[in-house]
C-alpha positions as CSV (number, residue, x, y, z in Angstrom):
1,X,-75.6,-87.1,-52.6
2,X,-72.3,-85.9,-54.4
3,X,-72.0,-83.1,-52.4
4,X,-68.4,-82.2,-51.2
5,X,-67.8,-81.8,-47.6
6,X,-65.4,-80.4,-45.1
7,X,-64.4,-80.4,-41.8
8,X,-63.7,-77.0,-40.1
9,X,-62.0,-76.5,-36.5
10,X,-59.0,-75.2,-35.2
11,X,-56.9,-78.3,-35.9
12,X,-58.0,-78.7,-39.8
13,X,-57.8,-75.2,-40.5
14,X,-55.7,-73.9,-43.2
15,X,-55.1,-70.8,-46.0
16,X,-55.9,-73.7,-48.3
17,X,-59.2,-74.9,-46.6
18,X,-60.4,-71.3,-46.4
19,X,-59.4,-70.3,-50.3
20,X,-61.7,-73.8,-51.0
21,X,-64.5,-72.9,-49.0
22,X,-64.2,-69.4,-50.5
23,X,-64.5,-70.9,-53.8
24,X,-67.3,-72.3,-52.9
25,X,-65.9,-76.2,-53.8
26,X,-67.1,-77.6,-50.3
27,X,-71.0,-77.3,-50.5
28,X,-71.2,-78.7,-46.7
29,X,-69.3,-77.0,-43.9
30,X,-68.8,-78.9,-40.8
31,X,-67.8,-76.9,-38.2
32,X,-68.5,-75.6,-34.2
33,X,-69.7,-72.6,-32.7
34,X,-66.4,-71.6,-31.7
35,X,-65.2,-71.1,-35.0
36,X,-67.9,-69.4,-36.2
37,X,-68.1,-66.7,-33.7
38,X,-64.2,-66.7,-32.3
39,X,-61.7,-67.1,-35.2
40,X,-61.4,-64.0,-36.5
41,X,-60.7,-65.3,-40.1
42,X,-63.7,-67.7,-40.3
43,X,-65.8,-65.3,-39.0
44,X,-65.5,-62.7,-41.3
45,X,-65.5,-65.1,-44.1
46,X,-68.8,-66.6,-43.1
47,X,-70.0,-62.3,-42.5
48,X,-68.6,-61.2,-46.0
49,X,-71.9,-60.5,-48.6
50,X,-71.0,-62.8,-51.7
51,X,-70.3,-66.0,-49.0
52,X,-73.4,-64.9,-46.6
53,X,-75.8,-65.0,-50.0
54,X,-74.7,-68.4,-51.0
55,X,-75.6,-70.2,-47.3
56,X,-78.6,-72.5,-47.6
57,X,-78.9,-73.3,-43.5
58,X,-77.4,-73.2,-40.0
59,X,-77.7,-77.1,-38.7
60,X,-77.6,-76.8,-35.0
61,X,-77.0,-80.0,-33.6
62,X,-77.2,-80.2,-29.3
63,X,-79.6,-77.1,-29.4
64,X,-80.2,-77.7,-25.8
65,X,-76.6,-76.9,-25.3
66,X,-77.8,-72.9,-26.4
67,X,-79.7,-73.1,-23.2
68,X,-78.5,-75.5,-20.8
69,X,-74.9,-75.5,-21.1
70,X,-74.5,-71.4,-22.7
71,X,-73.2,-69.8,-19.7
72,X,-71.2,-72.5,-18.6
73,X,-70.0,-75.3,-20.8
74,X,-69.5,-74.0,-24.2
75,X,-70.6,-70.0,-23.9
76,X,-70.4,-69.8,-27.4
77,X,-73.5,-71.7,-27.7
78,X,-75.3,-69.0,-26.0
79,X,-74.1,-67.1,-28.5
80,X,-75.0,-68.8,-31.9
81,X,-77.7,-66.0,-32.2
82,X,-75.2,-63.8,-33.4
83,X,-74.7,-66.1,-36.7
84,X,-78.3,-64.0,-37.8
85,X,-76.2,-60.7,-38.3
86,X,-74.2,-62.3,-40.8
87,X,-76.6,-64.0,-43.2
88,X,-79.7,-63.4,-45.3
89,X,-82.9,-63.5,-43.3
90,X,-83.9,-66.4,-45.4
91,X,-81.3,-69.0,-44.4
92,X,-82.9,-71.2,-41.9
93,X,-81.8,-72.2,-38.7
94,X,-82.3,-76.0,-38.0
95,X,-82.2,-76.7,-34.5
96,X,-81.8,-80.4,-33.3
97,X,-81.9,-82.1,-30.0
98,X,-82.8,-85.5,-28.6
99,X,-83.2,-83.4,-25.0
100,X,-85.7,-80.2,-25.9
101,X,-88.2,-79.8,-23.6
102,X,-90.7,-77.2,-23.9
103,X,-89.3,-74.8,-21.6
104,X,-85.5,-75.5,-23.2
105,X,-87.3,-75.4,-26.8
106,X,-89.0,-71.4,-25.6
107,X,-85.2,-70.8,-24.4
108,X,-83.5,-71.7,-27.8
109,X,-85.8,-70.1,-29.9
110,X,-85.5,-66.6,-27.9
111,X,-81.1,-67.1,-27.8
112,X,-81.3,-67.9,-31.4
113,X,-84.2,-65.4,-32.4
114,X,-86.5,-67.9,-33.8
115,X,-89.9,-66.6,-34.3
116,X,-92.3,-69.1,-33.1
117,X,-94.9,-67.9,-35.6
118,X,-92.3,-68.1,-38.6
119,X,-90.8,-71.3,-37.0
120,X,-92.4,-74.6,-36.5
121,X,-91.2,-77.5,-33.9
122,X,-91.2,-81.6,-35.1
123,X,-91.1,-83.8,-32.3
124,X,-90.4,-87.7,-32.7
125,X,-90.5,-88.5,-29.4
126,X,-87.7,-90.5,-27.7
127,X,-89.0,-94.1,-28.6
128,X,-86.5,-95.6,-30.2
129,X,-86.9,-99.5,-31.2
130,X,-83.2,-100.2,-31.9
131,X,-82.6,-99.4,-28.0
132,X,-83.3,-101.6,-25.6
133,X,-83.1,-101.9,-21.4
134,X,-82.0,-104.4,-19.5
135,X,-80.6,-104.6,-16.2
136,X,-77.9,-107.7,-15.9
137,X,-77.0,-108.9,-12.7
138,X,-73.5,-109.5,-12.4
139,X,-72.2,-111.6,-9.3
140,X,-68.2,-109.7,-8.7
141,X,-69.2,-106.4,-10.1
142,X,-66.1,-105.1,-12.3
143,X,-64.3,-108.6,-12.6
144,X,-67.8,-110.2,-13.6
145,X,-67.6,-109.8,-17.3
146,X,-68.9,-113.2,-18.1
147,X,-72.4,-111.6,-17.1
148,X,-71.6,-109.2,-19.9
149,X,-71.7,-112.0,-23.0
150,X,-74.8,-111.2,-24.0
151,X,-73.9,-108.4,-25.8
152,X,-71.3,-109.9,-27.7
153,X,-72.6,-111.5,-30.7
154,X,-71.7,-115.1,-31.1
155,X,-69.4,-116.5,-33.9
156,X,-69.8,-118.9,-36.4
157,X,-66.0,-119.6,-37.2
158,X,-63.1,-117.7,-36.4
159,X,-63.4,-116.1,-40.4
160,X,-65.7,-114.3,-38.7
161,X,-64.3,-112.7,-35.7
162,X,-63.1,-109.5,-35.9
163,X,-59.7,-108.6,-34.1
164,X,-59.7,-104.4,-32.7
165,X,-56.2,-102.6,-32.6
């Protein structure tokens, strides 16, 4: 789509990353919770007027996380709520989840002060028709990896076989 993007965490993180993004040359930010509510530098970037005014959404990816794993796992999940105070009222939050139950889906939207009038939920369902069950039996359980050949696609010559470092 010709839009430039960026990674942002702790490890990429730079004075020249954060004068880019304050330039506004990265149009997509990729980033974690934990960065947007605990490094103090990010943070008040993301919180400062003229930045806040020019973000379009919040993409929440694991949104049952916010629920599930808040208190626990990744607290700043449980937090991502907070990201509200520092934007526009007309950025969107996108919320996304292959695991959202209804309850779970009640739970986010309360954390992350979604109003279910203003708000609406899309639901796919799980079917997915490039996944597939099987159960294998294998005959020596760990050393049986013969029984496991199936899902090794077979090879036409050795042009096409394709060695992993």
């Amino acid at each position: 789509m010709g839009l430039s993007a960026v990674a942002v965490n702790r490890d990429t993180y730079s004075d020249t990353i954060h004068k880019e993004i304050q330039e506004f040359k990265h149009r997509v930010i990729i980033t974690s919770p934990d960065m947007c509510l605990k490094h103090d530098k990010f943070r008040l970037l993301l919180s400062t007027t003229t930045f806040a005014e020019q973000i379009a959404a919040f993409v929440i990816d694991k949104a049952h996380c916010i629920s599930q794993w808040g208190d626990s796992f990744c607290a700043e999940y449980a937090e991502l709520g907070t990201l509200r105070a520092f934007v526009p009222l007309k950025a969107p939050f996108l919320v996304v989840s292959a695991t959202l139950p209804p309850a779970v889906l009640a739970d986010v939207r309360k954390l992350v002060h979604m109003n279910a009038d203003t708000s609406y939920h899309v639901n796919l369902g799980t079917d997915r028709l490039n996944i597939a069950w099987f159960v294998q039996h294998m005959k020596a359980a760990k050393t049986d990896l013969e029984a496991l050949e199936f899902l090794v696609p077979q090879h036409d010559s050795e042009e096409d076989v394709v060695e992993l470092a």
